[in-house]
C-alpha positions in Angstrom: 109.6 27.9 -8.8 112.5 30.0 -8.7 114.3 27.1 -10.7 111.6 27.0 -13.5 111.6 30.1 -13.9 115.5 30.8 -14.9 114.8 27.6 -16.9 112.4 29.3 -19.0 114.2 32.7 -18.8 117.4 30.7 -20.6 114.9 28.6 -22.9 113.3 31.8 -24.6 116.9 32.8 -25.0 118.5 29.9 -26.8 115.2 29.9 -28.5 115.5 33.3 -29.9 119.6 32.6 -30.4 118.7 29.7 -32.4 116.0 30.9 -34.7 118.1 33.9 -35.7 120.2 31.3 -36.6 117.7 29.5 -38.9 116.6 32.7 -40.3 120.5 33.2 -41.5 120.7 29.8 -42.8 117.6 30.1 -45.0 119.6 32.1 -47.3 121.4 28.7 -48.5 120.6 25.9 -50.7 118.6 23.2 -48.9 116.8 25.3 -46.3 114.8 23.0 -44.6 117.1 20.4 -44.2 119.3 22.9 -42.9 117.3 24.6 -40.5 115.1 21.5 -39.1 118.7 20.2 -38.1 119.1 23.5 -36.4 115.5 22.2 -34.9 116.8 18.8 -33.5 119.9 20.9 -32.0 118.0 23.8 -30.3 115.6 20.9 -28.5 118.4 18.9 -27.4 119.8 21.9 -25.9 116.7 22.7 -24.0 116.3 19.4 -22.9 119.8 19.0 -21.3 119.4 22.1 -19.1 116.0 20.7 -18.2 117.3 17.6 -17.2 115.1 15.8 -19.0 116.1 12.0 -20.1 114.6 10.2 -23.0 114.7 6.3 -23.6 114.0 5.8 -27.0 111.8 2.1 -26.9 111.9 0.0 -30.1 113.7 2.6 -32.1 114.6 0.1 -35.0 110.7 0.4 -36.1 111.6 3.8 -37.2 112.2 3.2 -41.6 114.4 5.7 -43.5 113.9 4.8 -46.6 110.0 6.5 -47.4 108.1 9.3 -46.1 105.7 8.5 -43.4 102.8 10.5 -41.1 104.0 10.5 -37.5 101.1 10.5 -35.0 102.0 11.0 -31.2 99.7 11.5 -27.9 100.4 14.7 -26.8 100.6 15.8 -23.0 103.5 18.7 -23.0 105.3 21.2 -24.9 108.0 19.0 -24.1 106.4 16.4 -26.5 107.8 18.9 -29.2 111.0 18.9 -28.3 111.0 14.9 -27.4 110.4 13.9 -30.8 112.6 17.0 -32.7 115.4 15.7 -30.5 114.8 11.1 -30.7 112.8 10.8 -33.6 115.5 10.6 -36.7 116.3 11.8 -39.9 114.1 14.5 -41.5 110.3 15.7 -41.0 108.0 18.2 -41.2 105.7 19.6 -38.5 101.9 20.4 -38.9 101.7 23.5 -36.3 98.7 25.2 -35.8 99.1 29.0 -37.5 99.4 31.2 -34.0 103.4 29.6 -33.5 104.1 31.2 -37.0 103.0 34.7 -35.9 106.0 34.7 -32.7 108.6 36.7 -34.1 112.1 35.0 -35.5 110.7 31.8 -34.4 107.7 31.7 -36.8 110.4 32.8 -39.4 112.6 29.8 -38.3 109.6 27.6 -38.5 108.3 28.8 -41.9 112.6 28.0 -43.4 112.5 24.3 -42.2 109.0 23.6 -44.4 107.0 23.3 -41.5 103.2 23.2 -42.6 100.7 26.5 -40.8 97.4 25.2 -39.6 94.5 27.2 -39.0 92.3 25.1 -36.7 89.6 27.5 -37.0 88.8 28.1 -40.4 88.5 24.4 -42.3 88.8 25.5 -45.8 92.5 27.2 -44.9 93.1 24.0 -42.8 92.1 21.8 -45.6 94.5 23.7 -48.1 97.2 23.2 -45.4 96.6 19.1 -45.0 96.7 19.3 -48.8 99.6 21.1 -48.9 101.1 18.3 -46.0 100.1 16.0 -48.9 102.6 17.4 -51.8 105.1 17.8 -49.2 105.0 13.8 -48.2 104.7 12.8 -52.0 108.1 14.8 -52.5 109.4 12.4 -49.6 109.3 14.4 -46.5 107.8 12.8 -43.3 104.9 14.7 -41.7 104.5 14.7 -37.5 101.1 15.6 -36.3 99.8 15.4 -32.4 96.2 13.3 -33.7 94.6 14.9 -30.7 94.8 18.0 -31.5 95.5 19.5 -28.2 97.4 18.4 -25.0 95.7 16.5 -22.4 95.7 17.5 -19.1 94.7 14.3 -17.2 97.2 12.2 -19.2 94.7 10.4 -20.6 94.9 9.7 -24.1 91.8 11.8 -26.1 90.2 11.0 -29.0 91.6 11.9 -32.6 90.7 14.1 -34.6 90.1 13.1 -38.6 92.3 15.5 -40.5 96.0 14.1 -39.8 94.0 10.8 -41.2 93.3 12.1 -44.2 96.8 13.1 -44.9 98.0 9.7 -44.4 95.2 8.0 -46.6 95.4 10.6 -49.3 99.1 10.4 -49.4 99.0 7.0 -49.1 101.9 6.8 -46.9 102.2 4.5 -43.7 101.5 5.6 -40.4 103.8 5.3 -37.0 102.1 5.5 -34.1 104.3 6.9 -31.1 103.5 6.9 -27.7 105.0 9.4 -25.2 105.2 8.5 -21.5 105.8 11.4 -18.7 105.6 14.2 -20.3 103.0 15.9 -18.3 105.1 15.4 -15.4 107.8 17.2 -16.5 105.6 20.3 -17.6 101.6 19.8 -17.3 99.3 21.7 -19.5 98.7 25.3 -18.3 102.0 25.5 -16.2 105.3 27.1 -16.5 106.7 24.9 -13.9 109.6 22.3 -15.1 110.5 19.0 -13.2 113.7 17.1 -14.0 112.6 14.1 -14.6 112.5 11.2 -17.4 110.5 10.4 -20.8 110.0 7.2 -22.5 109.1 7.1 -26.5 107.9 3.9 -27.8 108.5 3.8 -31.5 106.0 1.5 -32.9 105.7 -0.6 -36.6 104.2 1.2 -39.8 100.2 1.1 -40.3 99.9 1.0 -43.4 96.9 3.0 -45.1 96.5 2.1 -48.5 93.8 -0.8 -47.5 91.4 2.4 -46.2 89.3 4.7 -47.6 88.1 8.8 -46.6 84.9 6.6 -45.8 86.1 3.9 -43.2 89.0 6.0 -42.1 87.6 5.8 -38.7 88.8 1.9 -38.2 91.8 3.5 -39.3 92.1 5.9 -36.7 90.8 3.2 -33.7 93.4 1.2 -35.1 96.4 3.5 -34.4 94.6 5.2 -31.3 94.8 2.0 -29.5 98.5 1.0 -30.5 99.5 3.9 -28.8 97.0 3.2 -26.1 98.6 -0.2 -25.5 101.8 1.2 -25.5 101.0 4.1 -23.0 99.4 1.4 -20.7 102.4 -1.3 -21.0 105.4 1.4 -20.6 104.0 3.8 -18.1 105.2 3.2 -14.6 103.2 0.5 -12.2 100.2 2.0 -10.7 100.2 5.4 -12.3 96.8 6.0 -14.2 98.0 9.6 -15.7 98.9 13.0 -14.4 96.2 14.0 -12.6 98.0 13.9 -9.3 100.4 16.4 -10.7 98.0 18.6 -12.7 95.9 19.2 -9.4 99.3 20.6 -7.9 99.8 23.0 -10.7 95.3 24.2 -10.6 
């Protein structure tokens, strides 16, 4: 405990050096670039004093050359910093509105481009995905956690509709990516951290333009259960989640 606990002591202050940072940086010609760079930096930093190791599976699915949506389970807050760190070249996050209100690093957040989302109100949420829209169409990739929330069994949820309708109303192609140990590292609800390691399987484009708004739900079984089949294939032999853990942490 005592470990975790200067862990997250020296994360909130590399956090804090590095958003100052970003802040400074906004002042120069191509901002976001700039500053979501900053980004990957800052969450390789915090991974390496964690102790955290990522293996990055079938990385050559990743394209360059077009803007994408980027849909990943989501088990930890380390899930953030897994894919700022191994997922390459430029994108944009779609956070939900409360991480914007943290001083310095909502300021940081709001110079790389990332995209506020109010879960609780839909019209300002629907202005936001819209917004995520113009921003792929200009040729930035989009990330979005499709479940809205983390799980806290490990168990892959069900998705909700809106990062959908960003992808079909952009038209852009989707890459499913599945994250594997997370919530071992740091479950949901605990400040406790584990050394420990992460696999990310990088999956092939979906592409979207063949669905509608209206059948958009094949749409989302269809990239639910690539990650799904992923999760299950990569995951270590006779593990069935993180509930074990979890229960430790109750």
């Amino acid at each position: 405990m005592i470990r975790s606990a200067l862990l997250v002591t020296l994360g909130v202050a590399i956090t804090a050096f590095m958003s100052f940072w970003a802040v400074v940086f906004s002042i120069f010609p191509n901002t976001d670039n700039r500053v979501h760079k900053i980004a990957q930096l800052w969450a390789r930093l915090l991974l390496l004093i964690c102790d955290t190791k990522v293996e990055v599976i079938d990385k050559e699915n990743f394209p360059h050359k077009k803007p994408h949506v980027l849909m990943a389970n989501h088990q930890s807050d380390f899930d953030i910093l897994i894919a700022l760190a191994y997922l390459p070249g430029q994108f944009r996050w779609l956070s939900k509105k409360e991480l914007f209100n943290i001083p310095i690093f909502g300021a940081a957040m709001k110079s790389a481009g990332y995209i506020s989302i109010d879960q609780q109100n839909r019209e300002n949420a629907m202005q936001s995905l819209d917004e995520a829209v113009l921003r792929i169409r200009n040729g930035k990739s989009v990330m979005t956690f499709p479940e809205g929330t983390r799980s806290r069994d490990g168990e892959i949820k069900s998705f909700k509709k809106g990062s959908f309708y960003l992808a079909i109303k952009s038209g852009a192609p989707i890459i499913p990516i599945t994250i594997i140990g997370s919530g071992k590292i740091m479950p949901k609800r605990s400040l406790r951290v584990r050394p420990g390691k992460i696999k990310m399987v990088i999956d092939k484009p979906v592409e979207t333009k063949e669905y509608s708004l209206e059948n958009r739900q094949e749409l989302i079984e269809r990239v639910r259960n690539i990650i799904i089949k992923n999760y299950d294939e990569w995951r270590e032999p006779g593990t069935a989640g993180i509930k074990d853990i979890t229960k430790e942490y109750s």
